[in-house]
C-alpha positions in Angstrom: 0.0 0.0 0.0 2.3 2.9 0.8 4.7 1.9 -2.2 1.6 1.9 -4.4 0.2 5.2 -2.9 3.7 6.7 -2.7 3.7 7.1 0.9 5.4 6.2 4.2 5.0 3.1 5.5 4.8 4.3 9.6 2.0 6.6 8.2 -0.2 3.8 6.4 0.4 1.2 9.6 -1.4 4.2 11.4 -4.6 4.1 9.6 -7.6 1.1 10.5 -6.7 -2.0 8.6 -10.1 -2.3 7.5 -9.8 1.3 5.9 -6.1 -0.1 4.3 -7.5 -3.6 2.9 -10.3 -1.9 1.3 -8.0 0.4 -0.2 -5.6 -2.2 -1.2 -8.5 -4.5 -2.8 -9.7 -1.2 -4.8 -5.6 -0.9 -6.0 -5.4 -4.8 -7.3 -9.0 -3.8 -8.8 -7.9 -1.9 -11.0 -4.4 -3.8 -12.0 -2.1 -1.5 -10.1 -1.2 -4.5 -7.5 -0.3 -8.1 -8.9 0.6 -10.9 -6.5 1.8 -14.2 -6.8 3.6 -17.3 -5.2 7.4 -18.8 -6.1 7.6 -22.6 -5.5 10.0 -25.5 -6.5 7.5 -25.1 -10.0 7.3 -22.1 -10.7 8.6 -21.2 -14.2 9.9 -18.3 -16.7 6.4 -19.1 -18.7 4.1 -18.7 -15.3 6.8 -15.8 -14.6 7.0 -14.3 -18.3 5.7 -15.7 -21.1 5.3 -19.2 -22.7 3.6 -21.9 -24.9 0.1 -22.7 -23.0 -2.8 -24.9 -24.3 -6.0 -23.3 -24.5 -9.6 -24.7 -25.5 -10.7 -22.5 -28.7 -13.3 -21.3 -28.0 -12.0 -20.1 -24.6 -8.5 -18.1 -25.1 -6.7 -17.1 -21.5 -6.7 -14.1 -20.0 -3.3 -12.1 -21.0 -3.2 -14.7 -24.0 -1.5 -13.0 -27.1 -4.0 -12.4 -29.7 -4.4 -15.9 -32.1 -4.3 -15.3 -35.5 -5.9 -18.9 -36.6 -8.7 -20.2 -33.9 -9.3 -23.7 -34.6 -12.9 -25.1 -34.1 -15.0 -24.8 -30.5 -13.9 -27.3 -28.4 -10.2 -27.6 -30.2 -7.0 -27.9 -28.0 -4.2 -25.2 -29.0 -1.1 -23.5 -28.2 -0.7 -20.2 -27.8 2.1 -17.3 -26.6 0.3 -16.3 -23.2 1.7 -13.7 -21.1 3.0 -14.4 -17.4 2.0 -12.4 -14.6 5.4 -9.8 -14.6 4.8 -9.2 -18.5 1.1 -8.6 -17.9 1.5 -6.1 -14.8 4.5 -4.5 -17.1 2.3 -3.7 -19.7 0.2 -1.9 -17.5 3.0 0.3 -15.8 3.9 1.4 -19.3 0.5 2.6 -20.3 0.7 5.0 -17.2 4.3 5.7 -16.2 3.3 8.4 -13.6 1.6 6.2 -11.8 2.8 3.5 -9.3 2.2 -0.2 -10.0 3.6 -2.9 -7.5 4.4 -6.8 -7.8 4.0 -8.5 -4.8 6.4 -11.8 -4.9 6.0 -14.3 -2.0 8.0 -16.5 -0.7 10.4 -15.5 -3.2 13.2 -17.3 -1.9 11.3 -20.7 -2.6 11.8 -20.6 -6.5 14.4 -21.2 -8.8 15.4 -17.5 -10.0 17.6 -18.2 -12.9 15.0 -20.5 -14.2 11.7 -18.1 -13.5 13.5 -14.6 -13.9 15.6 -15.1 -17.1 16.8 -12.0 -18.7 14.6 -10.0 -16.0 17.5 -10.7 -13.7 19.1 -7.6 -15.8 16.4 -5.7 -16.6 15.1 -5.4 -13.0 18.1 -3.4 -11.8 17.3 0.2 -11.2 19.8 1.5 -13.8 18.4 -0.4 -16.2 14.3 0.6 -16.0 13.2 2.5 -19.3 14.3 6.0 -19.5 17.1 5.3 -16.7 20.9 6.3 -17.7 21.9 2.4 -18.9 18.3 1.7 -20.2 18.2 -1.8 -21.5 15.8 -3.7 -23.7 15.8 -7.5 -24.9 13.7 -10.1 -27.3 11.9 -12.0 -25.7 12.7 -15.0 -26.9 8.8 -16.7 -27.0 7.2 -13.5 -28.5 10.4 -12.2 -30.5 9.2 -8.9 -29.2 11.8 -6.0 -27.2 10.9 -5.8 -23.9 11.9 -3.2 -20.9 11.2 -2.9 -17.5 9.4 0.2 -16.6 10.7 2.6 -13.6 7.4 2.7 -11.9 7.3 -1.5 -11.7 8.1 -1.6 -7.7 8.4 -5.7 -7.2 8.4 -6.8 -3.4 9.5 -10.5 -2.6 8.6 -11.3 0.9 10.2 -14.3 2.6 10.4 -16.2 6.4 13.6 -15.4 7.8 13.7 -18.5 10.0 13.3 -20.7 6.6 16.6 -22.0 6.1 16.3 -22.1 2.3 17.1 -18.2 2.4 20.5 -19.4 2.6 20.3 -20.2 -1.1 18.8 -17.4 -2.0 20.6 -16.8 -5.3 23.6 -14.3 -5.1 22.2 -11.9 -8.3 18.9 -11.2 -6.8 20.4 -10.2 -3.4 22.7 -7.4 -5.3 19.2 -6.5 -7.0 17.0 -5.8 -3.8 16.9 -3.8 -0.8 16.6 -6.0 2.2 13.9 -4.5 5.3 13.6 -6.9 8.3 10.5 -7.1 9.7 10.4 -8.4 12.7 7.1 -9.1 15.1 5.7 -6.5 16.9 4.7 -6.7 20.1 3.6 -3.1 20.5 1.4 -3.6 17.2 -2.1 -2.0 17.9 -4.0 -5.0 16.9 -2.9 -6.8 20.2 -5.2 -6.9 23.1 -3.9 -5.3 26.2 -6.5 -6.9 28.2 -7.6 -10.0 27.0 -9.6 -11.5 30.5 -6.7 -9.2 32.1 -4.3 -11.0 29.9 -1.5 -8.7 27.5 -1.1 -10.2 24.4 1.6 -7.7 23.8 3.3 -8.5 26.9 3.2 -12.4 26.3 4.4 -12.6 22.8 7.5 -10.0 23.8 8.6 -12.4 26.8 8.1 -15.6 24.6 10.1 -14.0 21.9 12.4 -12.7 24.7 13.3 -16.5 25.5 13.2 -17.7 22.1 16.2 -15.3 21.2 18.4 -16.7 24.0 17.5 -20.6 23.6 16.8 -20.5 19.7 17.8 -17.7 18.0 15.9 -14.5 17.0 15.2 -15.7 13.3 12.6 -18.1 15.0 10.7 -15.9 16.9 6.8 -15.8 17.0 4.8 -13.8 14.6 2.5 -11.1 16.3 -0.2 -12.0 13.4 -0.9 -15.2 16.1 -2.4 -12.8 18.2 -3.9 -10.5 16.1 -8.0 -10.5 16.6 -8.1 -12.1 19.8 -10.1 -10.9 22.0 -11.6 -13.5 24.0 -9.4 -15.7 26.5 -11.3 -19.3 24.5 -9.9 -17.5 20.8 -6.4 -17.3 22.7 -6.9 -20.7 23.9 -7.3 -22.1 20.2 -4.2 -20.1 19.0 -1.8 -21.4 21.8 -3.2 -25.5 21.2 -3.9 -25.3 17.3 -0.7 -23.0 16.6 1.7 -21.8 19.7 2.1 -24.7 20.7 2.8 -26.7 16.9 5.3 -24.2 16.6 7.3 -24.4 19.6 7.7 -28.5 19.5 8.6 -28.1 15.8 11.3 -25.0 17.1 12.6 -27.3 19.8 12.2 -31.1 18.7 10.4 -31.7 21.1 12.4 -30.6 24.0 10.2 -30.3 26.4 12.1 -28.3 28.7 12.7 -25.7 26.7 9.4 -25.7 25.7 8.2 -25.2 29.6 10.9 -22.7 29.8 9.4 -20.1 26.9 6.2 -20.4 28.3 7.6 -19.8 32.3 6.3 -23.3 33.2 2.6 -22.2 33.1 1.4 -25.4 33.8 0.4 -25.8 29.4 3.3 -29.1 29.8 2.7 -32.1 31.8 5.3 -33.7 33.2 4.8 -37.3 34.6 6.5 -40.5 35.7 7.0 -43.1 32.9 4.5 -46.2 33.4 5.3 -48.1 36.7 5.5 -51.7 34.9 8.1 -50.5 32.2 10.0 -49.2 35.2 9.9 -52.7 37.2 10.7 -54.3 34.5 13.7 -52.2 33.8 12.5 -51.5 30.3 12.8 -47.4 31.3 14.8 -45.5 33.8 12.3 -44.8 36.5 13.8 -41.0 37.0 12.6 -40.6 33.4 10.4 -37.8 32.9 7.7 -38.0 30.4 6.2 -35.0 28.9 2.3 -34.2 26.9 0.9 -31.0 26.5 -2.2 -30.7 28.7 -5.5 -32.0 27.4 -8.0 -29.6 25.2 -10.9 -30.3 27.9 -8.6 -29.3 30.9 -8.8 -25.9 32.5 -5.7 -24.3 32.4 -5.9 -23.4 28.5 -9.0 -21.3 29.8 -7.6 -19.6 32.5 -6.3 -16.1 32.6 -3.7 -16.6 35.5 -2.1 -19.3 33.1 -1.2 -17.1 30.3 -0.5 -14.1 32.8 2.1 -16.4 34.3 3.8 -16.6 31.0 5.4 -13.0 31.6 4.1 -11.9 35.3 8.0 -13.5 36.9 7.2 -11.5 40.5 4.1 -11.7 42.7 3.3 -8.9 45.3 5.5 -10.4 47.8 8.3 -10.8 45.2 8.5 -14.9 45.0 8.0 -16.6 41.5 4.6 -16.7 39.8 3.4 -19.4 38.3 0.1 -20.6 37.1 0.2 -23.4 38.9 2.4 -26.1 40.4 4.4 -28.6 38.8 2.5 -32.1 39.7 2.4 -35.4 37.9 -0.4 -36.4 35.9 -1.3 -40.4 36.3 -1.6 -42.1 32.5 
């Protein structure tokens, strides 16, 4: 939105994000705004342009005009125009005008393969009317092609996927890099949730996370956004917290119960008493499960509270409640 509009980003994150996605759905309305998704298949003729079958009597959109249709109901080929070449086309009709091309999870595609000669024409430098301006023919169409100035694209990745390591070395030199990284202070975050601070509880999750993870892995504020009743927060910590944290830590239990301040969420129990007779299982073994949907600590206020509250009144440790074992 504010590359589109041509303004500052702190002053569009002010405004209601109702206001903002009505705005934005008006924007890719009218073609200004283009989005799409890189994977392992993604390809220069999704990306570009390319050879695509088409039913006759039932051309694609962005398809290059056909100078021969077949018969209805007839299979053919045609040159059909990718998403970039599309949104280009566009930019070029109104060059004083913004137009944007939202790439995501960028990092997931293979760039020599989907960019192809865009890899040059992309650079800033480059753009028509800039000082090295720079044209090629396309090789499907045989037509030139240039990269207008007022084509923003915006590739949008997860830092803690580790696949941005490969993240090929030509489009890193091509883009500007901005971290964003979650906000706790975000306004969508309840400050009283049932007396519970979202914002408070994701900053000393995150605050833990750093120290036993790293900070690349640290909890989105989006898991929080819209809650505003302690049974919606409930759902996000069993159906999504929670994944997260045993997929973080391999299921290491004790750094699991040590992000969440040992809240009482983890269970920690003996292992069955016949294994242990049997000396099939050390009997100081601890064995670990995350509390049951139906039990009432995933509803409780003082549970999630004791996730950042680390002092009582009298200035002993809080916790939610006391570490006990739970019979199988």
């Amino acid at each position: 939105m504010a590359v589109v509009e041509n303004r500052e980003v702190s002053e569009v994150a002010e405004e209601d994000r109702v206001t903002v996605k009505r705005r934005f759905d008006e924007h890719r309305g009218a073609g200004r705004i283009e989005m799409v998704t890189f994977h392992q298949n993604t390809t220069y003729e999704d990306f570009v342009e390319g050879i695509r079958p088409v039913l006759a009597d039932g051309a694609r959109a962005g398809a290059e005009p056909r100078a021969n249709p077949g018969d209805v109901g007839e299979v053919r080929y045609e040159l059909s125009r990718g998403v970039f070449r599309r949104i280009a086309a566009r930019a070029a009709l109104e060059p004083d005008r913004r137009y944007v091309l939202v790439i995501d999870e960028i990092n997931r595609g293979n760039i020599a393969r989907i960019f192809g000669e865009l890899i040059t024409l992309i650079e800033d430098s480059k753009r028509i009317g800039q000082a090295d301006e720079a044209r090629v023919t396309l090789p499907g169409s045989k037509t030139e092609f240039g990269v207008p100035a007022n084509l923003h694209v915006v590739g949008t990745m997860n830092t803690a996927d580790r696949s941005i390591a490969l993240l090929d070395t030509a489009l890193r030199r091509r883009f500007v890099f901005e971290e964003m990284m979650p906000d706790p202070s975000h306004p969508g975050l309840s400050a009283d949730v049932d007396g519970v601070d979202c914002s408070k509880l994701l900053a000393a999750m995150n605050r833990r996370i750093c120290v036993l993870l790293d900070r690349e892995h640290q909890i989105g504020h989006t898991y929080f956004l819209g809650v505003g009743t302690v049974e919606l927060l409930a759902s996000r910590f069993r159906t999504r917290v929670m994944p997260l944290l045993q997929e973080y830590f391999y299921d290491d239990w004790e750094k699991i119960r040590a992000v969440l301040n040992n809240n009482g969420f983890v269970r920690k129990s003996d292992p069955p008493e016949e294994l242990a007779r049997l000396d099939l299982v050390d009997a100081s073994r601890a064995v670990y499960d995350l509390q049951p949907a139906s039990d009432s600590r995933w509803a409780s206020p003082m549970a999630y509270r004791a996730i950042y509250e680390t002092k009582t009144e009298g200035g002993s440790a809080a916790r939610a409640d006391p570490e006990r074992s739970v019979p199988e």
